[in-house]
C-alpha positions in Angstrom: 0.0 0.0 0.0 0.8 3.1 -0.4 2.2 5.7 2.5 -0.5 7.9 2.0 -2.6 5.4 3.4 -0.7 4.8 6.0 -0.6 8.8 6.8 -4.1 9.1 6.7 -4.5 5.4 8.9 -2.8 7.6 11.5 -4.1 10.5 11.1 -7.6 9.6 11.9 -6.6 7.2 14.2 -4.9 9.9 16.8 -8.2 12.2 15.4 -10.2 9.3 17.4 -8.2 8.9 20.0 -8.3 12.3 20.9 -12.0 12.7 20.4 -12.9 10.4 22.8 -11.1 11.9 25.4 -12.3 15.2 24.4 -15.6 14.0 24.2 -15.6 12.4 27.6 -14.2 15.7 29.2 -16.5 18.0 27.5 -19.1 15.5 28.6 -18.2 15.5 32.5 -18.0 19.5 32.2 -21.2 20.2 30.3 -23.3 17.5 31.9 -21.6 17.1 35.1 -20.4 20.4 37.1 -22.6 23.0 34.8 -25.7 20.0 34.4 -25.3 19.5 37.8 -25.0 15.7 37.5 -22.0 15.5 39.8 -23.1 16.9 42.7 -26.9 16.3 42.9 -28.8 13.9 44.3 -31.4 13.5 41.4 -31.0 10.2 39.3 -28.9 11.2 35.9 -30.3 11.5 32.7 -29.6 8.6 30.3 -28.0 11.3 27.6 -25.1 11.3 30.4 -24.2 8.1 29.9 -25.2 8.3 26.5 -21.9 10.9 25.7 -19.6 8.9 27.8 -21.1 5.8 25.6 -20.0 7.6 22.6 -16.2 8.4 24.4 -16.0 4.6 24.7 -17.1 4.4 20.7 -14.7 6.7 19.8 -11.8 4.7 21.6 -13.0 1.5 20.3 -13.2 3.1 16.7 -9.7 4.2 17.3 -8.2 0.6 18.4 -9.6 -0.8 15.3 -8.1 2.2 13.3 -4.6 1.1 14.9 -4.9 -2.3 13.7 -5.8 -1.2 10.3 -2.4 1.0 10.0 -0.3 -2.2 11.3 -2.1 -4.0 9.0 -1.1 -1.3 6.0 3.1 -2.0 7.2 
């Protein structure tokens, strides 16, 4: 294969990696200390765990993306 590719393998690869993380911080900020869902006592809304489901996605979508670019060596 070519190394563009590979370049673009790693590119979105560290673009999903850092999304989740992003994704799960912007998540605890937004829903949990401005939401309130850190600190109250009320049950938590499912789109919570919803955006840290979609951190977890984002990882998983980024593991696969790394075996892809091993597989492109």
């Amino acid at each position: 294969m070519p190394q563009y590719f590979k370049g673009m393998a790693t590119v979105g690869m560290w673009g999903l990696y850092v999304g989740s993380w992003l994704s799960a911080a912007l998540n605890f900020i937004f829903g949990g200390l401005i939401g309130g869902a850190a600190y109250s006592t009320e049950p938590v809304s499912m789109s919570y765990y919803g955006g840290y489901a979609i951190s977890i996605g984002f990882a998983f979508a980024g593991g696969f993306m790394m075996l892809v670019r091993k597989k492109l060596e």
